[in-house]
C-alpha distance (Angstrom), angle and dihedral (degrees) to the residues before:
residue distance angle dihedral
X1 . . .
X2 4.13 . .
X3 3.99 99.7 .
X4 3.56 88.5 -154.3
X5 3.52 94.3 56.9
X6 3.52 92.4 53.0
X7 3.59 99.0 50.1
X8 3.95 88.9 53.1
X9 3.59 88.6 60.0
X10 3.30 99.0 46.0
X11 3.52 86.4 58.6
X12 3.51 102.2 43.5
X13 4.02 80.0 50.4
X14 4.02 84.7 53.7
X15 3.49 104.8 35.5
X16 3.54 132.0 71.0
X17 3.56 140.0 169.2
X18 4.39 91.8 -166.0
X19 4.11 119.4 44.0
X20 3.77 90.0 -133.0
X21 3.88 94.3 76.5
X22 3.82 100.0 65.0
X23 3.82 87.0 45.5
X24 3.80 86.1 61.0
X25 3.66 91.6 44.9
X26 3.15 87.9 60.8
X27 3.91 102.4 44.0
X28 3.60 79.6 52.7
X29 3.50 103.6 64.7
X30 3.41 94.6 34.0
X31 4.22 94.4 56.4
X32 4.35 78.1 51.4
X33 3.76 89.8 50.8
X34 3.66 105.4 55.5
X35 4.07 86.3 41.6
X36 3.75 90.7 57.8
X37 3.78 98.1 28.0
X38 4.39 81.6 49.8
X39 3.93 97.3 51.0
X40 3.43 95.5 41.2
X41 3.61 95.0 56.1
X42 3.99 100.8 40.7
X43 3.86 91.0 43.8
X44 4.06 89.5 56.6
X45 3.13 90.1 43.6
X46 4.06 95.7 52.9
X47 4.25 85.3 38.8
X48 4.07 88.6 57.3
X49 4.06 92.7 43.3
X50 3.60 84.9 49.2
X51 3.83 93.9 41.3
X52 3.94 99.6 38.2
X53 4.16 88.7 47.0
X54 4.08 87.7 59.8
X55 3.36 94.3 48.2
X56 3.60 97.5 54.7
X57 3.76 94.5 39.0
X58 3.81 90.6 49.1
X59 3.99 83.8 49.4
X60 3.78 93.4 63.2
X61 3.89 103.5 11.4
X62 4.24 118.9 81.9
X63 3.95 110.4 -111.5
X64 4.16 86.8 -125.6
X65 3.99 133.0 -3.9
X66 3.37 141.9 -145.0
X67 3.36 131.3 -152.8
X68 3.95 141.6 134.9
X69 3.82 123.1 -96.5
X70 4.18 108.2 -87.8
X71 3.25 93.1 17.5
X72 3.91 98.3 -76.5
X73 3.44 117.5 -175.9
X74 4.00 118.6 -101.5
X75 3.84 109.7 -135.1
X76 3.60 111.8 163.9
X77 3.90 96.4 41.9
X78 3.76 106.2 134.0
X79 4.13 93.9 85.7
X80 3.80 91.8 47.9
X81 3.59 92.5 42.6
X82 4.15 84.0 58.3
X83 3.80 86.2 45.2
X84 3.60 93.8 59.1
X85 3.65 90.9 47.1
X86 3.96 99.5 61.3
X87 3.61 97.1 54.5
X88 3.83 112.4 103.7
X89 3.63 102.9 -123.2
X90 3.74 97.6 50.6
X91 3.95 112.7 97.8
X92 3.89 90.7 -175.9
X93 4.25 141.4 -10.1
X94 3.35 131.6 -170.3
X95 4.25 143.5 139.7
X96 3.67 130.7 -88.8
X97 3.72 136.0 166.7
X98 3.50 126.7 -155.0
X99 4.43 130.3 -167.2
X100 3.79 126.1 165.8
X101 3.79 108.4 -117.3
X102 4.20 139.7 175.3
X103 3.66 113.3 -110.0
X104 3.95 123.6 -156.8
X105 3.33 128.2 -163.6
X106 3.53 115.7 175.6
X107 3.74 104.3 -68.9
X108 3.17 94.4 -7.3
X109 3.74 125.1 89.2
X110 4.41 124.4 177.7
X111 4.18 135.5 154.2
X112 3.43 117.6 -113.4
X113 3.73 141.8 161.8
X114 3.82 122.8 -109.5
X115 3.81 115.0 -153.8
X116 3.95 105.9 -172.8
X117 3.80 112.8 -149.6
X118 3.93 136.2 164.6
X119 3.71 118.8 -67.0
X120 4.05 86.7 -103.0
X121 3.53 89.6 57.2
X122 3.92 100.0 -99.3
X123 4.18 115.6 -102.0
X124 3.72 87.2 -28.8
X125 3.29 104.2 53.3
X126 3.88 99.8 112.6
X127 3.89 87.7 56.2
X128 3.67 88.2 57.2
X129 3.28 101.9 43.3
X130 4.07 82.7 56.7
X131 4.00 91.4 48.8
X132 3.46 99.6 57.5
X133 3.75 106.6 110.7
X134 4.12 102.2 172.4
X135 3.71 123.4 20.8
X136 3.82 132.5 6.3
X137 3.90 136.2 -52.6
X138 3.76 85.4 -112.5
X139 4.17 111.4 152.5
X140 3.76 98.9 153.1
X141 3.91 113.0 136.8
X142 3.56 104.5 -66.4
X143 3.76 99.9 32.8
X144 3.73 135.3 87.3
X145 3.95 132.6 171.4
X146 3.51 127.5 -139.9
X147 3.73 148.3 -149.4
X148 3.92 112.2 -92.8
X149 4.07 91.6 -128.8
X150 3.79 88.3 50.9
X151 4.00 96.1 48.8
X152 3.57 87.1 52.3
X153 3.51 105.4 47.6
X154 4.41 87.7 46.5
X155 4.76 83.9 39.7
X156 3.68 93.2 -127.5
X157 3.45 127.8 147.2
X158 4.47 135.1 -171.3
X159 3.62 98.9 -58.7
X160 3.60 104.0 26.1
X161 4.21 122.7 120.8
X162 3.56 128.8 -117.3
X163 3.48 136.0 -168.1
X164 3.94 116.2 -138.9
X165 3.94 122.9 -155.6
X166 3.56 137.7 -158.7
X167 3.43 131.5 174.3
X168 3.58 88.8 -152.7
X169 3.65 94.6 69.7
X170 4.22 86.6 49.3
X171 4.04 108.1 151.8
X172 3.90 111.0 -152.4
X173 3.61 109.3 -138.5
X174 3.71 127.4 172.8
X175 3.68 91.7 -97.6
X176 3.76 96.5 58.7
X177 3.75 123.3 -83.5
X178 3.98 132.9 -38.7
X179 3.24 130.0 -166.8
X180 4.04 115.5 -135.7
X181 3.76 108.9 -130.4
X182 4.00 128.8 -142.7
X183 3.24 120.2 -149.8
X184 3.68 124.7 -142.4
X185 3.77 148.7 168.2
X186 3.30 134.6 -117.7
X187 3.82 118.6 -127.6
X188 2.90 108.9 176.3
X189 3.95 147.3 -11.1
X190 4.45 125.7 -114.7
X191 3.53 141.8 -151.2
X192 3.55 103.1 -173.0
X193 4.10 82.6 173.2
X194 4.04 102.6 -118.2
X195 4.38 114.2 87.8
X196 3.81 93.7 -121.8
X197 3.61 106.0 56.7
X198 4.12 87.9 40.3
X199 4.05 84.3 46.8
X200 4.01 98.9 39.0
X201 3.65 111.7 18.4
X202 4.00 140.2 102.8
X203 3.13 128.8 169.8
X204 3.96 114.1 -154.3
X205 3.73 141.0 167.9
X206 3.76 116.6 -74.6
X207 3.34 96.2 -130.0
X208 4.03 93.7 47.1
X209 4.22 87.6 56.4
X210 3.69 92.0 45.5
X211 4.12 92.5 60.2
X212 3.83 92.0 33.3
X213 4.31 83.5 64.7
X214 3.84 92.8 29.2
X215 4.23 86.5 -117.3
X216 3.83 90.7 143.3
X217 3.74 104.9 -168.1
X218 3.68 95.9 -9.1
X219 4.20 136.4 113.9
X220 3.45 135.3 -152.4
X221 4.02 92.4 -140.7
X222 3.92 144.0 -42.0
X223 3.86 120.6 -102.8
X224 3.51 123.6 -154.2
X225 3.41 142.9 -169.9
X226 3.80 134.9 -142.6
X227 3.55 135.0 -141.7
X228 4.05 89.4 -129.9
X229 3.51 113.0 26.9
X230 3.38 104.3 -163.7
X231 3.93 85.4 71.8
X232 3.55 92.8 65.4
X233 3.75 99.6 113.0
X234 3.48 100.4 49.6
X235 3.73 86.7 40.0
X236 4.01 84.7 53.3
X237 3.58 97.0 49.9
X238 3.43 103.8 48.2
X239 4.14 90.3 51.4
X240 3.65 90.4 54.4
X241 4.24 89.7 49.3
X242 4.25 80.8 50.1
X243 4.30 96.2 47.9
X244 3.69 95.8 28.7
X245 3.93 114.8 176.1
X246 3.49 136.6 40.2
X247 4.39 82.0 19.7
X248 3.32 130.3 90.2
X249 4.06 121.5 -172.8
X250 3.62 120.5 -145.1
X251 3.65 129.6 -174.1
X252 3.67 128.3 -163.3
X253 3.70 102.5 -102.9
X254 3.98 84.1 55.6
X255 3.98 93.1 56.2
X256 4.14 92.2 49.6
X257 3.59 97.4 30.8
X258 3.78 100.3 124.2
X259 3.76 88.0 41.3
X260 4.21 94.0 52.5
X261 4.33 90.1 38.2
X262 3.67 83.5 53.1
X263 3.81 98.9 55.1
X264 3.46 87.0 31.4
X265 3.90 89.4 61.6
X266 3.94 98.0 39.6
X267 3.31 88.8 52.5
X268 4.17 87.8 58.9
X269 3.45 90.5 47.7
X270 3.36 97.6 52.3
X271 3.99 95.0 53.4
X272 3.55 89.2 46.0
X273 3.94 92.2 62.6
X274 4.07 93.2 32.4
X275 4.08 78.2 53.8
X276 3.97 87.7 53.6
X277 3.62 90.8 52.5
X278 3.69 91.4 59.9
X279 3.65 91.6 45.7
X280 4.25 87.0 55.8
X281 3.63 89.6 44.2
X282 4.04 87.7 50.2
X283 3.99 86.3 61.2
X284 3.59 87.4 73.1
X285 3.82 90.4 54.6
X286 3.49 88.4 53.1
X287 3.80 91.8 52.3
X288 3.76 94.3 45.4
X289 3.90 94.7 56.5
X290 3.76 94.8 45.6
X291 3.77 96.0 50.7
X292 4.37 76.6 50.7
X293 3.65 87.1 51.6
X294 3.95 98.7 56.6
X295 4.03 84.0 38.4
X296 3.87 98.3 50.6
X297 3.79 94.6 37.5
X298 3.97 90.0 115.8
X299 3.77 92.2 44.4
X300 4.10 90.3 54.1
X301 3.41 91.4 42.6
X302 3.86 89.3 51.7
X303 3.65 91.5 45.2
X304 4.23 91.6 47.0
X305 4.01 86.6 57.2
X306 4.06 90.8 44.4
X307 3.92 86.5 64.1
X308 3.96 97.6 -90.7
X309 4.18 106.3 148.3
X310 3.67 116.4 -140.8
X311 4.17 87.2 -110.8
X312 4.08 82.4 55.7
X313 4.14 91.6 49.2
X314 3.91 90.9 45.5
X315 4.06 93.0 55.5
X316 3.34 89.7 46.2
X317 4.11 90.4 59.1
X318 3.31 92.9 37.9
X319 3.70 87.2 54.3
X320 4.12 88.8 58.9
X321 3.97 81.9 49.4
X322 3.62 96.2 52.4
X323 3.52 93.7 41.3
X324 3.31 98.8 54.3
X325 3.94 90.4 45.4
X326 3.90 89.5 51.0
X327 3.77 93.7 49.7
X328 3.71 87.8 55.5
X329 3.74 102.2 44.1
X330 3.77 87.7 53.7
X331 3.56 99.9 46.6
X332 4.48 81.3 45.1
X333 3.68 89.0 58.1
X334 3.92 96.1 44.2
X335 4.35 86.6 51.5
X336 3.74 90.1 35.1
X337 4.07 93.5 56.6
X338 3.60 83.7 40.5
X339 4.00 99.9 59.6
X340 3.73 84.7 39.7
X341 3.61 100.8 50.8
X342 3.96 88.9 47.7
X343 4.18 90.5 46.4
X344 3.76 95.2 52.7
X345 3.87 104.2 45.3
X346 3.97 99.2 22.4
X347 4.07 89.5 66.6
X348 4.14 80.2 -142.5
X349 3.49 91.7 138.9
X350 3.84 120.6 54.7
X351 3.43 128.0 170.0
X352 3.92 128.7 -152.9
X353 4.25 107.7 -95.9
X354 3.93 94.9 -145.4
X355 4.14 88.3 58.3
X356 3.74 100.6 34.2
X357 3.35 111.0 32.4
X358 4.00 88.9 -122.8
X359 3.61 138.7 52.8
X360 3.96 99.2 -132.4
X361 3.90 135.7 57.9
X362 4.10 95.9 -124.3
X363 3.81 118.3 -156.5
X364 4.10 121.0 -143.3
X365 4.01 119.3 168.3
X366 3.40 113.7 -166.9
X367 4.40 125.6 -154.0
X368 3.64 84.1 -130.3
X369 3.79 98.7 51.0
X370 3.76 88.6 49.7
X371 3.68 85.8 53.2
X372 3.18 97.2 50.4
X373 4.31 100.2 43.6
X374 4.00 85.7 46.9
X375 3.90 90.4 49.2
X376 3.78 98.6 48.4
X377 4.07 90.0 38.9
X378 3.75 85.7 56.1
X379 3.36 95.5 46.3
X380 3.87 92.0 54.0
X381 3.56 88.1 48.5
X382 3.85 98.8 55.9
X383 3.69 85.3 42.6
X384 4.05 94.7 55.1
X385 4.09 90.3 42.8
X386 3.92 90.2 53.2
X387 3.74 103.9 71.2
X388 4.33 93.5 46.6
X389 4.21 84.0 43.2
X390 3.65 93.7 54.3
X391 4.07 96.2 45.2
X392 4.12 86.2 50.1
X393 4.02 86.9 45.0
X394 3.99 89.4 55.3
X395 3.78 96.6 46.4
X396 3.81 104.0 122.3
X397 3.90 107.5 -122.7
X398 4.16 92.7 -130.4
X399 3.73 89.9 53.9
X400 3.64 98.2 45.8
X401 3.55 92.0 52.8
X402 3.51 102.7 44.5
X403 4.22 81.5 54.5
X404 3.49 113.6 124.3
């Protein structure tokens, strides 16, 4: 960095002969400013969607399953559960079984799904334990819990009686066909955080689901869950290459993959536009230096008969460019942490549960996200500055002296 250089545009920055420039200036940096301050805040806020929707899918959702292809039923499972269980990477294993079902409670009648796990609650049973908001983690024989949005909408409460249904278990008689009830208790009450397992889910006794479908020892499929989760895939793929045929491995990312490449892909879009808007508000840069151009046009060509080489008088522009662009970014950030902090622990923004999954906008700004926003702001700074830089580079000295 030439010192000199940098003082000159500082005071070319400074300094001006009309009132209109510093106006500009200011125009300028603001047009860089709500840019900066704009992505910032919209890409934290599609990071922590992104981010909070994991978490609370990884809260109630197995790391990797297990299952057999159509849905087979898994008879021997015990030695394959214990399999599972040795390998390094595996935190904890063990079976469920899951069948969509109609649920009655007295006047009150809903679908739902039924996922049947141990009486401990199966590999997520600590989670559980932690999401149960009314009631007791109770899943003896007998006893299921259910999602808060589902107890609601069917007015039951810990203690109540339900009445599950399968058409599975359907008894032909010779008037028509009936479907045998079983009657359980509710325990206790969940918020596993996202609408549709509060709206769809119970969680029941193994054992219990397993007579309701007439499965008798059987499973549907073993979850699992890792000690990283983000290795789930590879972890998923490489257990399907070790039990080959009739099982098929599936990790996480595989059963929300439309949902993640779909956030994954707003979120792109929505840089690419915020990144136009910096690009529009760069116009004004460009504006600003070429009105300082035909202002300073005596001062460059004072500076080109001093010595100065056309590379030296293009820094020195550029400098006003950058400057300008830096001033802006910084002042984006300091407004863009600023909205954010406000969004994330004011609650000011919430969002309906049935169409987002969760009932709050959350907030998450990332080191590498502020990289990359200041980067590509920069870069669409120098860019802007270059074309005014090179036309105040070219000025012939004679000319620009004789100005005015």
């Amino acid at each position: 960095m030439n010192k000199t250089e940098l003082f000159l545009a500082r005071r070319f920055l400074i300094h001006s002969r009309k009132g209109t420039l510093p106006i500009l200036v200011l125009f300028s940096i603001l047009g860089v400013l709500l840019g900066t301050g704009t992505m910032l805040v919209v890409n934290g806020v599609m990071t922590g969607f992104h981010h909070e929707l994991k978490a609370r899918i990884l809260g109630m959702t197995p790391h990797v399953i297990v299952h057999r292809f159509f849905d087979a039923p898994i008879s021997d499972w015990q030695p394959l559960v214990h399999e599972i269980q040795k390998m390094p990477e595996v935190k904890a294993a063990g079976p469920y079984l899951l069948t969509k079902v109609m649920v009655r409670a007295k006047d009150y009648v809903d679908g739902a799904v039924v996922r049947g796990v141990p009486q401990d609650g199966g590999v997520k049973g600590p989670e559980l334990q932690k999401s149960v908001v009314m009631g007791e983690f109770d899943l003896r024989p007998g006893h299921v819990l259910l999602g808060s949005a589902l107890a609601a909408q069917l007015r039951v409460m810990p203690g109540d009686t339900l009445e599950l249904l399968s058409p599975v278990s359907a008894v032909q008689t010779p008037l028509g066909t009936i479907l045998e009830p079983k009657q359980v208790v509710v325990s206790g009450i969940f918020d596993a955080g996202l609408y549709d397992y509060n709206a769809t889910l119970i969680l029941g006794n193994l054992r219990d689901v397993q007579d309701l479908i007439d499965w008798q020892s059987s499973i549907l499929g073993i979850e699992v869950d890792l000690q990283d989760p983000y290795r789930a895939k590879a972890f998923a793929t490489n257990l399907e290459q070790q039990l080959g045929y009739p099982y098929q491995v599936l990790s996480w990312t595989d059963l929300n993959r439309s949902l993640f490449a779909a956030l994954s892909l707003e979120k792109l879009a929505m840089f690419l536009v915020l990144i136009l808007m910096v690009v529009i508000a760069s116009f004004s840069i460009i504006a600003t230096l070429t009105i300082m151009v035909t202002q300073k046009t005596r001062e460059i060509g004072i500076l080109r008969s001093l010595g100065f080489s056309r590379r030296q008088v293009l820094r020195i522009f550029l400098w006003v460019g950058i400057v300008i662009g830096v001033l802006g970014i910084l002042l984006g950030l300091l407004v863009g942490y600023g909205v954010a902090a406000f969004i994330q622990y004011s609650g000011f923004v919430r969002l309906p549960p049935e169409v987002y999954f969760i009932d709050y906008l959350p907030v998450l700004i990332r080191a590498r996200d502020v990289f990359l926003i200041v980067v590509s702001a920069l870069v669409v700074v120098v860019l802007a500055s270059l074309l005014p830089a090179r036309r105040a580079a070219n000025l012939d000295p004679v000319e620009a002296i004789r100005y005015e």
